[in-house]
PyMOL commands that place a pseudoatom at each C-alpha (Angstrom):
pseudoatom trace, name=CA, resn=UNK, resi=1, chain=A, elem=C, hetatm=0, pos=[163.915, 105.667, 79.062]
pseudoatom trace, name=CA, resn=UNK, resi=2, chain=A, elem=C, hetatm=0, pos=[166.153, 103.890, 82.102]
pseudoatom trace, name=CA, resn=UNK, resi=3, chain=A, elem=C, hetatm=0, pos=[164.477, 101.395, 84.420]
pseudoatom trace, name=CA, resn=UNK, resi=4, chain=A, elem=C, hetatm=0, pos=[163.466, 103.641, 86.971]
pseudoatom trace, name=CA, resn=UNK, resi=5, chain=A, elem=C, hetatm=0, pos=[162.241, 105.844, 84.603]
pseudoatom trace, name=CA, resn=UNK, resi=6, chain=A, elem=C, hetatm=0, pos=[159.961, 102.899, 83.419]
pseudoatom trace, name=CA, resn=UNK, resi=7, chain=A, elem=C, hetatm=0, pos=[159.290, 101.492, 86.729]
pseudoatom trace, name=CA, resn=UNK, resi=8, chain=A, elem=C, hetatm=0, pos=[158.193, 105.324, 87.978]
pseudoatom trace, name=CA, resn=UNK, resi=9, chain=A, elem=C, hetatm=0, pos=[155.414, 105.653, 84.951]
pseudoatom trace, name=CA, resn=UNK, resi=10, chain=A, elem=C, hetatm=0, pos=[154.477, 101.636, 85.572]
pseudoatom trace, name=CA, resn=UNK, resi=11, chain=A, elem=C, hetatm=0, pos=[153.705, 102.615, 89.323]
pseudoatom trace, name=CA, resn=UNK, resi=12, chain=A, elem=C, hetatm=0, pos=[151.928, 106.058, 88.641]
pseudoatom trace, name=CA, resn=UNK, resi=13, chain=A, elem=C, hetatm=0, pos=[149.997, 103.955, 86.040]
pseudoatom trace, name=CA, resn=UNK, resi=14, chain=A, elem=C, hetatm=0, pos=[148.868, 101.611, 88.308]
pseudoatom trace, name=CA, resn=UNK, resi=15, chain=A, elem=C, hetatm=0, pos=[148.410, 104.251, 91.474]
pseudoatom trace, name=CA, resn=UNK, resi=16, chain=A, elem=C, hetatm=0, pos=[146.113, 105.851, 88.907]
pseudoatom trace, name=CA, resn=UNK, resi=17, chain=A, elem=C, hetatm=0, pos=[144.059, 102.721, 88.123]
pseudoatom trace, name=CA, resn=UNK, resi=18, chain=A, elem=C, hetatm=0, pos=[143.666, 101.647, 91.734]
pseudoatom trace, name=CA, resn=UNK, resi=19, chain=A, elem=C, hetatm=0, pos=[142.299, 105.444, 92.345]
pseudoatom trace, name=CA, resn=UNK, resi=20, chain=A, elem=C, hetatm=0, pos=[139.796, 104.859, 89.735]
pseudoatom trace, name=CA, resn=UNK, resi=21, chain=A, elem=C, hetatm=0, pos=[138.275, 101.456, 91.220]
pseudoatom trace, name=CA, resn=UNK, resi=22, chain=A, elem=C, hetatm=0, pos=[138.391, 103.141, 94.644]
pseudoatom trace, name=CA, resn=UNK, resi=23, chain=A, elem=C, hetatm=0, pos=[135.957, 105.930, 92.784]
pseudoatom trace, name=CA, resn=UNK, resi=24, chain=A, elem=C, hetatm=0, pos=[134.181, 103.443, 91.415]
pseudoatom trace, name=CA, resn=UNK, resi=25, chain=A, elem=C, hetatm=0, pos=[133.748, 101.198, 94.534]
pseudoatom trace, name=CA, resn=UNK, resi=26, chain=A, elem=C, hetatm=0, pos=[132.773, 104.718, 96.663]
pseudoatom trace, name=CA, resn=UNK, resi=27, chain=A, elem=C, hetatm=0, pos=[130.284, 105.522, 94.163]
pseudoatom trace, name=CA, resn=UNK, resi=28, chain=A, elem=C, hetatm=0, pos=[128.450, 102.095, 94.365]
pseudoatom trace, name=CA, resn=UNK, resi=29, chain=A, elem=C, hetatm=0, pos=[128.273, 101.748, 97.855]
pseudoatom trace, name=CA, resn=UNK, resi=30, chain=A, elem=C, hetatm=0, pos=[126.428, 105.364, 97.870]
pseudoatom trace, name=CA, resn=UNK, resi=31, chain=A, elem=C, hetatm=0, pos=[124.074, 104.080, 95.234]
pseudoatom trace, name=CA, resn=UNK, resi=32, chain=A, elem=C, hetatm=0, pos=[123.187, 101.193, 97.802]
pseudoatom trace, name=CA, resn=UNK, resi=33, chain=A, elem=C, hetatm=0, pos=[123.285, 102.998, 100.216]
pseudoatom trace, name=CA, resn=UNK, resi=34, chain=A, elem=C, hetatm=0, pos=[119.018, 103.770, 99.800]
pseudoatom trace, name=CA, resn=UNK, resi=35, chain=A, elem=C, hetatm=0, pos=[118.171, 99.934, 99.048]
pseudoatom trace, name=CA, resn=UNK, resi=36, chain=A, elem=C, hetatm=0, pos=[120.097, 99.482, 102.539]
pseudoatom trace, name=CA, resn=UNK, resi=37, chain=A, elem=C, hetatm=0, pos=[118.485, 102.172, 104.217]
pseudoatom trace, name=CA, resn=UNK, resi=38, chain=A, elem=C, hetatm=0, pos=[114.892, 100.597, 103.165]
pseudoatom trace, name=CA, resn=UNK, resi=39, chain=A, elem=C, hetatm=0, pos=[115.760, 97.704, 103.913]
pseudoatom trace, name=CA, resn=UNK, resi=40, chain=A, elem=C, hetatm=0, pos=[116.785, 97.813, 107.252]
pseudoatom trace, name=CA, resn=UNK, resi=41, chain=A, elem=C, hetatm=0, pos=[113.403, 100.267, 107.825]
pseudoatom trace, name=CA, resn=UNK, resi=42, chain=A, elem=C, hetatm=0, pos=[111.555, 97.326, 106.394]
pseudoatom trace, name=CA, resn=UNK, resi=43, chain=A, elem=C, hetatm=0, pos=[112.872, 94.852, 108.987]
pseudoatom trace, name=CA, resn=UNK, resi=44, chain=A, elem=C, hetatm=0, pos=[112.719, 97.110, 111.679]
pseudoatom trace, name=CA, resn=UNK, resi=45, chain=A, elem=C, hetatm=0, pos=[108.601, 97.399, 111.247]
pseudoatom trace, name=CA, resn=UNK, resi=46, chain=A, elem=C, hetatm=0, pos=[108.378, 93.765, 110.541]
pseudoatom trace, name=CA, resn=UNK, resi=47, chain=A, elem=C, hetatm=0, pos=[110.028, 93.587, 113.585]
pseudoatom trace, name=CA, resn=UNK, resi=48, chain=A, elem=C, hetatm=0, pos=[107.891, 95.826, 115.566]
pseudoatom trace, name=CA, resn=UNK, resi=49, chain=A, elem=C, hetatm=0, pos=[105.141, 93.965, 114.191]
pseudoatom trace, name=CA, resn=UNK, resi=50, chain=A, elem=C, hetatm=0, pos=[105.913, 90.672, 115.033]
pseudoatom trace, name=CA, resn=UNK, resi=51, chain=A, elem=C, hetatm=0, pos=[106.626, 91.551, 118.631]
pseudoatom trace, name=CA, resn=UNK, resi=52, chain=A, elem=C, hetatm=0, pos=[103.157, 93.370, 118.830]
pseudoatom trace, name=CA, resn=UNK, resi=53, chain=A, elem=C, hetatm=0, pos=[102.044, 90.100, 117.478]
pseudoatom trace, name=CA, resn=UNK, resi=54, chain=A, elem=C, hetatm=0, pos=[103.663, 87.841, 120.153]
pseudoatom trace, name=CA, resn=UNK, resi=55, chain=A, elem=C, hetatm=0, pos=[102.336, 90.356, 122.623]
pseudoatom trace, name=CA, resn=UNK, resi=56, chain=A, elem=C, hetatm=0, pos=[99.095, 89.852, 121.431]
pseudoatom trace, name=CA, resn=UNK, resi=57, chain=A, elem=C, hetatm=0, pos=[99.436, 85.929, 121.543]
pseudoatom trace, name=CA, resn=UNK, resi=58, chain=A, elem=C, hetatm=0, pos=[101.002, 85.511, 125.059]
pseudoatom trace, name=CA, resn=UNK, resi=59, chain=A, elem=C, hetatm=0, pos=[98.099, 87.506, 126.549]
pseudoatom trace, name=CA, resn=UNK, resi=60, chain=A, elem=C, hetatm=0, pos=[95.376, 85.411, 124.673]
pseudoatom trace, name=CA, resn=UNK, resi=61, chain=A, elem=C, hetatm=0, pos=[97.760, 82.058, 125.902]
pseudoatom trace, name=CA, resn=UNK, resi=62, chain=A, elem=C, hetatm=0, pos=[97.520, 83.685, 129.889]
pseudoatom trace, name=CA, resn=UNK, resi=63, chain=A, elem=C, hetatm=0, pos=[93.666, 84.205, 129.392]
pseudoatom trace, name=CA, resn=UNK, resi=64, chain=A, elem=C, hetatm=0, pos=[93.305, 80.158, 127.766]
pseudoatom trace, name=CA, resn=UNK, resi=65, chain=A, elem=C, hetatm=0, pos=[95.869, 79.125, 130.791]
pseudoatom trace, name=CA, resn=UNK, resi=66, chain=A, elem=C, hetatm=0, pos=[93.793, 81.062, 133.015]
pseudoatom trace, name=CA, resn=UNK, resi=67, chain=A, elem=C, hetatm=0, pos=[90.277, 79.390, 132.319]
pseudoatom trace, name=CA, resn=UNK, resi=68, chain=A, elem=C, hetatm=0, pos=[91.685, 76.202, 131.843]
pseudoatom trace, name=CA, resn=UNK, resi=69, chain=A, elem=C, hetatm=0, pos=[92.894, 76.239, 135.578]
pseudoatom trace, name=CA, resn=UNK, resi=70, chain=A, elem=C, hetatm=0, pos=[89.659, 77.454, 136.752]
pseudoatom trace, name=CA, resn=UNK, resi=71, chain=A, elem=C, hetatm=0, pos=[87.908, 74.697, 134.719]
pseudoatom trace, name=CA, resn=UNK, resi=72, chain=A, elem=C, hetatm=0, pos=[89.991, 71.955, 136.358]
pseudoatom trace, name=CA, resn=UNK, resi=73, chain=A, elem=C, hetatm=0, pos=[89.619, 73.809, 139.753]
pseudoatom trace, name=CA, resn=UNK, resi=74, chain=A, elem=C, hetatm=0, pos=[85.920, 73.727, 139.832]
for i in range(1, 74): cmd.bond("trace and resi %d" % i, "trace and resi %d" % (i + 1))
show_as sticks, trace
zoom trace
């Protein structure tokens, strides 16, 4: 075998190794690709929550403001 001969099967050797961690890497990240979608629906409703939650809080805060001012008014 000459030395291109040997180079030639050295590169197709390694073309065919970096194929198979690119199919390998591909098929992992569609395996995660579940947990991710869960887990960003997860944040997104603790998200939504929390911001009905500070909502919720600012108007109580208004209505405490509110009779506060009236009670040092009066």
């Amino acid at each position: 075998m000459t030395r291109i001969e040997s180079a030639t099967d050295r590169l197709k050797k390694a073309i065919d190794r970096l194929e198979r961690a690119a199919a390998r890497g591909a098929r992992k990240q569609e395996g995660e690709q579940p947990r991710l979608d869960f887990t960003r629906a997860s944040i997104e409703a603790d998200q939504a929550a929390l911001r009905k939650m500070a909502d919720a809080l600012s108007g109580r805060l208004d209505s405490a403001i509110g009779r506060l001012k009236l009670m040092l008014e009066g």
